[in-house]
C-alpha positions as CSV (number, residue, x, y, z in Angstrom):
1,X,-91.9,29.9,-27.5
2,X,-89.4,29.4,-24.6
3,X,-92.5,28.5,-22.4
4,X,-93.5,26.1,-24.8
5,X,-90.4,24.0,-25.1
6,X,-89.9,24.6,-20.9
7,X,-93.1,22.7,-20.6
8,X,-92.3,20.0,-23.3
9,X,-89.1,19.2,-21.8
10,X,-90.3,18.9,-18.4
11,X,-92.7,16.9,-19.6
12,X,-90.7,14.4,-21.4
13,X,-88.1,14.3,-17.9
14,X,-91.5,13.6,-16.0
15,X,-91.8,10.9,-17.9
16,X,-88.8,9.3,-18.8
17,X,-88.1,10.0,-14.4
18,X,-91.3,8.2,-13.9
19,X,-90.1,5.2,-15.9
20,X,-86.9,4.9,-14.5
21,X,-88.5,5.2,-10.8
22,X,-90.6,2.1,-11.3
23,X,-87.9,0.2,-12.9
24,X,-87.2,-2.5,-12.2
25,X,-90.4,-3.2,-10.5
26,X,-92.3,-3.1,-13.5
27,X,-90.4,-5.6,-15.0
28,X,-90.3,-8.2,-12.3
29,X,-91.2,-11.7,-13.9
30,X,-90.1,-14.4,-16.0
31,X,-89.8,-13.3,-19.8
32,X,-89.4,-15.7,-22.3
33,X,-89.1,-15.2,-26.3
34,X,-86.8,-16.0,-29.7
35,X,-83.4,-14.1,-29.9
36,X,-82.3,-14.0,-33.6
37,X,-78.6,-13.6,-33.8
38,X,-77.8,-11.9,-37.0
39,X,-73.5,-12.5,-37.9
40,X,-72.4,-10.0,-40.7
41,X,-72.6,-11.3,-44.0
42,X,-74.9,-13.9,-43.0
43,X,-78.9,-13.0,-44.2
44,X,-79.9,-15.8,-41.8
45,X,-80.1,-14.9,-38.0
46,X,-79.5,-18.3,-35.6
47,X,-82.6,-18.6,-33.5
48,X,-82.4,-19.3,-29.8
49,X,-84.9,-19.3,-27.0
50,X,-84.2,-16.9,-24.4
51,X,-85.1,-16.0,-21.2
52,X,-84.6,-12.9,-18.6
53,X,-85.8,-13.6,-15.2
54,X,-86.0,-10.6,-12.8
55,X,-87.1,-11.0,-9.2
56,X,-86.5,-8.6,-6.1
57,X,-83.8,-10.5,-3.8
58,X,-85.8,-9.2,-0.6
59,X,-83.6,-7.9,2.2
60,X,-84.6,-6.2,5.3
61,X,-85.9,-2.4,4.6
62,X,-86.6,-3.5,1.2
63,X,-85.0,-5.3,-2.3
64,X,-81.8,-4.2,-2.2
65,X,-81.2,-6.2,-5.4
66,X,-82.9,-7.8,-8.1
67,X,-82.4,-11.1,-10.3
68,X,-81.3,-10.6,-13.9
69,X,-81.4,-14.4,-14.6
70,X,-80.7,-15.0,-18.3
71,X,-80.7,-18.3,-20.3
72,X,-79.6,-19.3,-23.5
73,X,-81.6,-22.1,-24.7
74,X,-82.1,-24.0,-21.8
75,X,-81.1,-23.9,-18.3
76,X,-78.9,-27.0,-18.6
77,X,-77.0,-25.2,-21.6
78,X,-76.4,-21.6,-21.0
79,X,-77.8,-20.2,-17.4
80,X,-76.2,-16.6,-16.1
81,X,-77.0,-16.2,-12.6
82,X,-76.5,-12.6,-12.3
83,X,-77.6,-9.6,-9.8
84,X,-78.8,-6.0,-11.1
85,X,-77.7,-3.2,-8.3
86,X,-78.9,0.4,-8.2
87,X,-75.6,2.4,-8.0
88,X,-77.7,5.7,-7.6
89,X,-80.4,7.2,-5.8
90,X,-81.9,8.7,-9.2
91,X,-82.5,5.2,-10.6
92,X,-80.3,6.3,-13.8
93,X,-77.2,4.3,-13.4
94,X,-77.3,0.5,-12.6
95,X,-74.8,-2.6,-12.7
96,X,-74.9,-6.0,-13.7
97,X,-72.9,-7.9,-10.9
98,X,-72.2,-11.2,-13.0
99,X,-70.8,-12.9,-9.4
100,X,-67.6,-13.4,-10.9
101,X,-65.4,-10.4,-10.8
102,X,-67.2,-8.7,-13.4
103,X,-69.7,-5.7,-13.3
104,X,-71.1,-4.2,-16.1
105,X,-72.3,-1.0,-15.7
106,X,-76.1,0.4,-17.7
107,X,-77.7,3.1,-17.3
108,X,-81.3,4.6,-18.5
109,X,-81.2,6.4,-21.9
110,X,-84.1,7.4,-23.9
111,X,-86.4,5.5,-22.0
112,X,-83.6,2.6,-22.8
113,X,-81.6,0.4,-20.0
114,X,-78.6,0.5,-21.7
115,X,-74.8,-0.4,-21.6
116,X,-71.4,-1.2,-23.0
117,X,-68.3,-3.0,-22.2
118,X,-65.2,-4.1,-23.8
119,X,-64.2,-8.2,-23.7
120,X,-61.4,-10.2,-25.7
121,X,-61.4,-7.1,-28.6
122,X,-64.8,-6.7,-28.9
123,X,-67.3,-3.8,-27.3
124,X,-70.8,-5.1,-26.6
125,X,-73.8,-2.4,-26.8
126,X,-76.8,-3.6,-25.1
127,X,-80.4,-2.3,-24.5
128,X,-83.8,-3.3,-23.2
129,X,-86.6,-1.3,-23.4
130,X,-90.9,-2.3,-23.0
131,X,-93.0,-1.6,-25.8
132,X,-96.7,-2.8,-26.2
133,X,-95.9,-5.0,-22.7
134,X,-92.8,-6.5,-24.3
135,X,-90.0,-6.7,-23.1
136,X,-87.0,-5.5,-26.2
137,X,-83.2,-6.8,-25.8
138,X,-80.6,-6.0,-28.4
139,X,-77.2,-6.4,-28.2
140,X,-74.5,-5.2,-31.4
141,X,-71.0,-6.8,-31.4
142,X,-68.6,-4.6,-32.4
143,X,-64.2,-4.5,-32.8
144,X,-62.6,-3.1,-30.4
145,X,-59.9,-2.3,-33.0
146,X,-60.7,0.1,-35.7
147,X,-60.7,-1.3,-39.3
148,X,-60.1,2.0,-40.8
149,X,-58.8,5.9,-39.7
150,X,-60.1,8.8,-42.0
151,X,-59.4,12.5,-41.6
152,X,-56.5,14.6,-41.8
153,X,-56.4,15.4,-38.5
154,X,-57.1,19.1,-38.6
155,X,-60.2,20.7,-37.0
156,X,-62.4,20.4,-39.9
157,X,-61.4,17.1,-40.9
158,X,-60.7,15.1,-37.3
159,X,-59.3,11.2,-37.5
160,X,-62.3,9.5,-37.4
161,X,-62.1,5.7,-36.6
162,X,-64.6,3.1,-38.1
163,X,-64.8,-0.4,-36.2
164,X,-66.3,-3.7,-38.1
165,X,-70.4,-4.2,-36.9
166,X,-69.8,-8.0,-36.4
167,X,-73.3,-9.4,-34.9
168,X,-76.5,-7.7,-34.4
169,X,-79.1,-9.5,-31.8
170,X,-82.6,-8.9,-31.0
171,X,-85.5,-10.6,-28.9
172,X,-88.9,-9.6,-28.2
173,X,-89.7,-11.3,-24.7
174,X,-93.5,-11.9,-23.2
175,X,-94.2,-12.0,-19.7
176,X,-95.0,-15.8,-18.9
């Protein structure tokens, strides 16, 4: 039985390694789909065109970088210009240089490239993944501040904190 799940787990790290090897040459292109922004309490999502443009910057000895270009509608209306940098040689942990100051960490999770970061009180959870030669973003919205603490405090009841879900995204991109 112990061989059994020693083969099935280095299978699945075979895998998931393999993945995160030929990312993000796999996903170079220009991807293009409908982002539906859900708000909380709202059964409606807003619909938006989006795009994620990924491109090697070439450098000598190689791409050193890569283009995560993404727009918002149109380029005229919301473009982000922004660089994706390995940070590791395992291919597990990336940033998202946004050329202004601010770089947001990702890294590969369950065959997911995916992230969080705190901004004006509210923590952003983002992942993109491929499925059936898709390309899938998602990005939740949370509080930053708790709107309630349970628990007593003990060992079998520890404070618990529940923050306010307020947006949930999701796009599925096609190459173009």
């Amino acid at each position: 039985m112990k061989s059994i799940m020693l083969i099935i787990s280095c299978f699945v790290y075979m895998i998931v390694s393999s993945q995160s090897k030929s990312f993000p040459g796999n996903w170079a292109g220009n991807w293009k789909g409908e982002l539906n922004w859900y708000k909380t309490g709202t059964p409606e999502p807003k619909k938006v065109t989006m795009e994620l443009r990924i491109q090697a910057i070439h450098t000598p000895g190689g791409p050193d970088a890569w283009t995560w270009q993404i727009i918002y509608g149109s380029e005229t209306e919301d473009n982000r210009p922004y660089k994706l940098v390995q940070k590791d040689t395992a291919g597990i942990h990336w940033a998202i240089d946004e050329n202004d100051g601010i770089v947001l960490d990702q890294y590969w999770v369950g065959n997911k490239f995916s992230g969080a970061f705190t901004v004006q009180n509210s923590t952003i959870i983002n992942s993109y993944w491929m499925e059936k030669n898709k390309l899938i973003v998602e990005f939740y919205n949370v509080s930053a501040k708790p709107v309630a603490t349970t628990g007593k405090g003990t060992e079998d009841s520890p404070k618990v904190d529940s923050y306010k879900v307020g947006s949930y995204q999701k796009a599925i991109l096609t190459r173009q």
